[in-house]
Each structure stands twice: as structure tokens, then as C-alpha cells.
N, C-alpha and C positions, 0 to 999 in steps of 0.2 A: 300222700305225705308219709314216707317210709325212710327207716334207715335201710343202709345196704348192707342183704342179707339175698343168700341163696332161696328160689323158688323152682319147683319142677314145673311145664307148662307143659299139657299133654299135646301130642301129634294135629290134635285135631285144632286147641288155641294157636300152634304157632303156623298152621295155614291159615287159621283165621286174620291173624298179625300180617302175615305176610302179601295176603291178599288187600291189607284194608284200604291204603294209598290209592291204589287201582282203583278201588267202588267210590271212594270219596272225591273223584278227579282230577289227582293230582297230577302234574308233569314230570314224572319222577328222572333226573339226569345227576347222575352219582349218587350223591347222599344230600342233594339239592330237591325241595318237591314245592313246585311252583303253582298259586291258584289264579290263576289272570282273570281279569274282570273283564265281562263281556264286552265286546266295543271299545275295547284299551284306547290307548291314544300315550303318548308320550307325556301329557297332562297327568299320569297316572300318579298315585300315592304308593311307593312301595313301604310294606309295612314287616318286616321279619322278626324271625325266632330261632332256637333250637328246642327240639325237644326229642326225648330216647322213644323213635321209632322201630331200631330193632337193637339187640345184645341181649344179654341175658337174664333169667326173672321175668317180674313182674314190674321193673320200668315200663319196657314196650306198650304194656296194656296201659299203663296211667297215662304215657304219651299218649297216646292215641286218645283218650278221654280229651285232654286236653286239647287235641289239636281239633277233634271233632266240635267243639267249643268256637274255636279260633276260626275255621271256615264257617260257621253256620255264621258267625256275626260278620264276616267278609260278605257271605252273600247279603245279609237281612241290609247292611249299610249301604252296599250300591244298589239294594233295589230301590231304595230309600233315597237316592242320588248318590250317594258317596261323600267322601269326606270334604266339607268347603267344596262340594259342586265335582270333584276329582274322584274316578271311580279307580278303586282301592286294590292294588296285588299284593297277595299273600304272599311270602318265600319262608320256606321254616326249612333247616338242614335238623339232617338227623346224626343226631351227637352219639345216641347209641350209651349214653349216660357214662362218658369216655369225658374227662376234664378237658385234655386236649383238643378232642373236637370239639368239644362246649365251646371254649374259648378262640379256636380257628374261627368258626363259623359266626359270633359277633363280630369278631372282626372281620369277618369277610360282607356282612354284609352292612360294616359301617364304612369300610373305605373300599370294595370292589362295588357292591352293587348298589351303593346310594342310597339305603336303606331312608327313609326320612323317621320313623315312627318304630318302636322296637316293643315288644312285649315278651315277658318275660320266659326263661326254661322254666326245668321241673325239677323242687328240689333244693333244699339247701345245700347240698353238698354241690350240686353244678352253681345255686347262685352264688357261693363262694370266690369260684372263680372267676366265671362271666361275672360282679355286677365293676372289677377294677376295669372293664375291658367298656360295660358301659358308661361307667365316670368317667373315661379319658377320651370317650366319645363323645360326649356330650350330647348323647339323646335321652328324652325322656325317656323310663319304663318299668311299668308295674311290675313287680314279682309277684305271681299268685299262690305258690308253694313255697314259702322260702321264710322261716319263724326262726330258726335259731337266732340267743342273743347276740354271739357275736358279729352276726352278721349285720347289726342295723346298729350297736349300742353308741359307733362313733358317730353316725350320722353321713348323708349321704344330699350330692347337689341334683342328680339324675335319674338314681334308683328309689322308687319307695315299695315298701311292702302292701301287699292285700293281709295279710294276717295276724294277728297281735303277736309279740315274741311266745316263745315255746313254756316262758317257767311263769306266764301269765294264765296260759289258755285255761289250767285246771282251778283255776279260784275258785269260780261258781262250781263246779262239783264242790269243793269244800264249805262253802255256803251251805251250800244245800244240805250235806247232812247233816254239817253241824244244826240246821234249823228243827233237821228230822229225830234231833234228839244227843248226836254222836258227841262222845267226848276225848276218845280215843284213837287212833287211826295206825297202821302196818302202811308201809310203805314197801314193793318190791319192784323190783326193772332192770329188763334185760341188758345185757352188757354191751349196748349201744347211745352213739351219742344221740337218735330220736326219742326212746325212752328217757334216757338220761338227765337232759335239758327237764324233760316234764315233770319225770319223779323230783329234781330240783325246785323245780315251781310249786310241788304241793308241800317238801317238807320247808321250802322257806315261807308259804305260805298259810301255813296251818297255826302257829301261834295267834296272828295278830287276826285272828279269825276265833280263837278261842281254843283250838284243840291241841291233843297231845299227843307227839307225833310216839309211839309205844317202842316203834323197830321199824330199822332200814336195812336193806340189803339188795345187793344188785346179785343176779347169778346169770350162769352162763352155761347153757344145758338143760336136761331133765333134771339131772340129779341134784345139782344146785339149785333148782328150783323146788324140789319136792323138799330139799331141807328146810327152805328157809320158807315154802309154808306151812309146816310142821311146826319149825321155833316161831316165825308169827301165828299162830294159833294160841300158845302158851301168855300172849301177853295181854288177852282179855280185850284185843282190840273190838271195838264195836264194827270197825270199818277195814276191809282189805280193796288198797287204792295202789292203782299202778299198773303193771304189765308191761307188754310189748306194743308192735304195731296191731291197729285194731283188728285185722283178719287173723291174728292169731290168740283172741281170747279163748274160742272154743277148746284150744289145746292145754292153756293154764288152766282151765274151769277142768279139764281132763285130768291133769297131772293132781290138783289138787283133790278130788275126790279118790282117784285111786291112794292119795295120802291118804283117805280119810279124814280131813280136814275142812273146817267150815266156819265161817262167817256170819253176825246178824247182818250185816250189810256188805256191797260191793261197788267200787267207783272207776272202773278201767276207761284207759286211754281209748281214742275215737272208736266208739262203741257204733260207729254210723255208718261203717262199712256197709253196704247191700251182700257183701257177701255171708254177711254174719247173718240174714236171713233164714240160712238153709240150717241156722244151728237155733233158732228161736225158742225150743224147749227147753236146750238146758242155758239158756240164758234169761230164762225170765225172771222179772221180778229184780233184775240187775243194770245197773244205771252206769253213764258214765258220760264223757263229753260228745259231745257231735259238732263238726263245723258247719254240715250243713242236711237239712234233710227235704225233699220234694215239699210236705207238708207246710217249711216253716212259711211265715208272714212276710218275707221280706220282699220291697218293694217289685213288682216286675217276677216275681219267682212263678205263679200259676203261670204267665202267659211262657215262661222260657220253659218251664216242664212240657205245656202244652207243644211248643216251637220244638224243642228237642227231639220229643216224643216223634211227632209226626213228619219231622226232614229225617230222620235214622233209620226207624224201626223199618220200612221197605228196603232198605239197601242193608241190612243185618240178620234180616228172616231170621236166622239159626244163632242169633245171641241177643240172650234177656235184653229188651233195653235199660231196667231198670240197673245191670251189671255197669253200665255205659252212662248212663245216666248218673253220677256219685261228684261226691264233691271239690276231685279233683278236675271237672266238666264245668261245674258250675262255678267254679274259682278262675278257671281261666278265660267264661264270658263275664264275668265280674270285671277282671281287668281288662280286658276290651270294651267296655264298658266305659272305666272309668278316663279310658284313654282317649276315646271319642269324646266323651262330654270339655274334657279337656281342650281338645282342639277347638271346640266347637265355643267356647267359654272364651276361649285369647283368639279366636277371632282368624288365627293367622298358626302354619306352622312353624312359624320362626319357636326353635327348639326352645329357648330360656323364655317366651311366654308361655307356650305348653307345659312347661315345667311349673314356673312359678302358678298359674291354676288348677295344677294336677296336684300339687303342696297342699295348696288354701283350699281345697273345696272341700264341704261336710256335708255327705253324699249319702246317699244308699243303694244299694246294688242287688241283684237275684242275690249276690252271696251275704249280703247283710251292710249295716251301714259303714261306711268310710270316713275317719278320719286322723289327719299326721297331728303330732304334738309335737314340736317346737325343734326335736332330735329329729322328726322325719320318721317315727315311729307310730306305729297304727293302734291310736285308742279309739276308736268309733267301735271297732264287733267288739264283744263279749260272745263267749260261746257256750250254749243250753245246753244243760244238764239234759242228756235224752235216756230213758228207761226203757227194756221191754217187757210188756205188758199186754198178755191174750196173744203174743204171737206179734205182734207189731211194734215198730219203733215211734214214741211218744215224746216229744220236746213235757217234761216237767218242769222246767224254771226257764219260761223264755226272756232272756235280754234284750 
């Protein structure tokens, strides 16, 4: 869950990237990558997606999380029989986090390849596009990355969200400190619309919570960064909440000391990153939101760590599985998940029963519980406050 922003990938990630498709089995023909189920039959279930397999950044790796998600629940369901007895093929085109191909590729496989079943890209900025291409198709499908408000606030007959919107996620951080004492709060966020949406959710949500939001400021760089935690410093705030995308705490926690500046407390955006592991020093003792982490409680989540863990880690040898393993993986077998149970629920794939059970059900999933209110907006998760403490990532307020 990032906004779009430059990342360098060294020589060695982008043969790992390049190579992944190949190890994972895919049929790769274009920017088409096909997983057919053993013993197809024309009875088959075609299920499809887009997701950014290659271009630039740090898409490619979250696609790949994701898609690594999407095949393991294609095998685990037709080993399982398959869906209604019909064993199940995969088709995901790689959009390359390119709009245009986002939105070719739903439509190509709502009206070229018969798609019956669609789950979602990566992304609010792609589900922007692609979710006009799934309303006018009229298949169901999950979004598992895809929170901004505008994207859900008119409601929708086809598309629903796995995530609550973007200016809700940081409540419970605000909960939480204010429970910890805090009565003031700094609000700062990068000059992007995924910080943006959040910093939004905690200064509209810090009043009716009790506290007082001291100072805002978005910046854009170091230098605007190091001012305006300099001038928030001056306003006695107990709490500095906000930032960027969550692998890039360790570098405000930088800019900020080399200001010489500090905080009795800190609340930064998805603090649940596994990358943010290799900085666990200078982040302790420092809390912020998590969408999802191996440890929490949610239904089905040991045995998918377990599942994960042990379909990956031999065809990866030379990458952490826990780098693979995050909750962009785990969000995307949540709506596979919840897309099965759906079918499985109406009995039948006639697309508007699918739909209308995949609305109504109040579910929980490895990525937490599910449920639409009334706009087709996702109130079932809340998301835990998670700290680090002794080197480790800790759920403190679990919902």
C-alpha cells in the first residue's frame, strides 16, 4: 500500500523480479501469465487479475507478493476440488502499474477470455481505474489494496473493498495514545496522496477523541521536512504522528535527529513493513499502525503463515521469506478468500448471487474480519496499534 514514488532496486532484486514468474509456473505469453489447473477440462473456472509484475520501483515486488497469494489459493482450492466441483485457472496480465494496461487487461479478460470471477489489482491509484471497467462488467471483486475515500464513498454494485478507507485506518493509533496520557498531537505527511488521505484521518479524527491537533504540515524533501520537525517540536506536542510510506520511517527518524529534535511519543503510518526490521534499533519503543502482522489472531492466519511459509521458502532460497511474507500477500489471500466463500454461499456462479453474498457476509479472514455497511464500505477490520519493543513488532491494542 504506497503511493507513487521513485525506488532504486539493486541488479541482484531486479533478476530476482525477473526470474519470479518462471519459478512460480507461470505460462508467460506477452504480458499474459496463465496458471491452469491440472486436468483442465473446458468445465474449468477462469478466475483473473492485473497486477504490476514488472516497471519501475517497488510495485513489481508488492505484485509479486500478491500474486504469490493468488496462486497458492488456486492450488490449495483445486486440491480441495475446486470451485462448485470446477477446477479453477488463474490469468493475471501484468499491468506494469501502467493505467492503461490496468484497464486493457479487465477488459480483456471480461470480454475476451470469459473471465467468470475477477479479484482485484494493486493499489488505489490502479483501482481507480479498473473498478469503472469492473461495474460495467458486472463481475464480482474484492479490492485487497485499494482504501482511498474516493474510491468507495459513492458506493459500488460489483466492487467492494478488503480495507477500511484511508482517513479511518489511524483512529485506534489515536485511541491509544490518547489512553496513554497524550493531549496534544504534530501532525506531518509527505506530499503524497497515500500519506495525505491518513494525515487527513488523524487531524479529522483527533477532536472527537479528545485531543489537540498543536500543528500540520505536509513537506516535500529533506529540507521541508527537517523544518517543520524543528517548528513541530516548539509546540509542546506529546505525540509526533504521521509520515510517509511505512519503509520509509527509518529515514524521518534520521532527518529528525540530525535536526536534533524529539518527541515523548511517536505514531507513524504502517509501521508493519518486515522491511522496517533491519532498522529495529532506532525504532524502538515507537508505535504506529499495522494492517497485518504473522503474529495477529485472525481467523485461519497460523495455518496461512504456516501454508506460505512452506509452498515459497524452497523456490526463493536467496529471499527472506518473511520480505514476501507482508501484508500486501496476506491481503490478497484474504480476498481470495472471501471470493470463494462467496461462491460457495449462493450456491451458483450466476455473478449477482455472488455478489449479493459477497455484500452480506460478516466474515473473517487471515487478514482480519470482513464487513460492508450499507455504502459497500468495509467496517469489520480496525487496525492494531503495533510497537517495537526489544527488537520486535508487538500488536498493543488489538481490534
Amino acid at each position: 500500500m504506497k503511493p507513487s514514488r521513485p525506488r532504486s532496486i539493486s541488479p541482484s532484486r531486479r533478476t530476482f523480479l525477473k526470474q519470479a514468474l518462471t519459478v512460480i509456473g507461470g505460462v508467460v505469453l506477452g504480458n499474459r501469465v496463465a496458471f491452469a489447473a491440472e486436468h483442465a477440462t473446458d468445465a474449468r473456472v477462469l478466475i483473473g487479475a492485473s497486477l504490476p509484475l514488472s516497471g519501475p520501483g517497488f510495485f513489481a515486488e508488492d505484485g509479486l507478493r500478491q500474486l504469490l497469494a493468488y496462486r497458492m489459493w488456486q492450488e490449495q482450492l483445486n486440491a480441495d476440488g475446486g470451485l462448485l466441483g470446477r477446477p479453477v485457472e488463474l490469468v493475471v496480465y501484468d499491468d506494469a502499474n501502467d493505467a492503461g494496461e490496468a484497464v486493457a487487461a479487465y477488459a480483456r479478460l471480461i470480454h475476451d477470455d470469459g473471465a467468470e470471477l475477477l479479484l482485484g489489482n494493486y493499489g488505489s491509484g490502479m483501482a481507480r481505474v479498473t473498478i469503472p471497467v469492473v461495474e460495467q462488467g458486472g463481475i464480482p471483486c474484492v479490492f485487497p489494496m485499494a482504501w482511498q475515500p474516493i474510491l468507495w464513498s459513492q458506493g459500488h454494485r460489483w466492487a467492494a473493498p478488503l480495507l477500511p478507507i484511508a482517513t479511518t485506518v489511524a483512529h485506534p493509533l489515536l485511541e491509544y495514545h490518547r489512553a496513554q496520557g497524550a493531549e496534544r498531537i504534530a501532525v506531518i505527511w509527505a506530499a503524497n496522496d497515500y500519506a495525505r488521505d491518513l494525515a487527513n484521518g488523524l487531524r479529522e479524527g483527533a477532536a472527537p477523541r479528545g485531543l489537540e491537533v498543536a500543528f500540520v504540515r505536509e513537506y516535500d524533501g529533506d529540507e521541508e521536512l527537517a523544518t517543520a520537525l524543528g517548528e513541530a517540536a516548539t509546540t509542546d506536542a506529546d505525540v509526533l504522528m504521521g509520515g510517509n510510506v511505512g519503509e520509509t520511517i527509518p529515514h524521518v527518524v534520521e532527518v529528525m535527529r540530525n535536526a536534533e529534535v524529539a518527541f515523548p511519543s511517536y505514531g507513524w503510518f504502517e509501521i508493519d513493513e518486515p522491511a522496517l526490521l533491519e532498522h529495529r534499533d532506532e525504532l524502538e519503543g515507537m508505535t504506529g499502525f499495522g494492517l497485518w502482522l504473522p503474529t495477529m489472531p485472525f481467523a485461519g492466519n497460523r495455518r496461512f503463515v504456516h501454508d506460505f511459509t512452506h509452498r515459497w521458502e524452497s523456490e526463493y532460497p536467496d529471499e527472506p521469506i518473511g520480505l514476501l511474507l507482508d501484508h500486501h500477500s496476506s491481503a490478497g489471500y484474504a480476498a481470495a478468500q472471501l471470493t470463494r466463500r462467496a461462491v460457495e454461499t449462493a450456491g451458483t456462479l450466476e455473478p449477482e448471487e455472488v455478489r449479493d453474498a459477497l455484500f452480506a457476509m460478516d466474515t473473517s479472514t487471515v487478514f482480519g474480519p470482513y464487513r460492508l455497511d450499507e455504502r459497500g464500505m468495509q467496517v469489520g477490520k480496525e487496525v492494531p496499534v503495533v510497537r517495537y519493543r526489544h527488537g520486535l513488532r508487538e500488536v498493543v491494542d488489538q481490534r
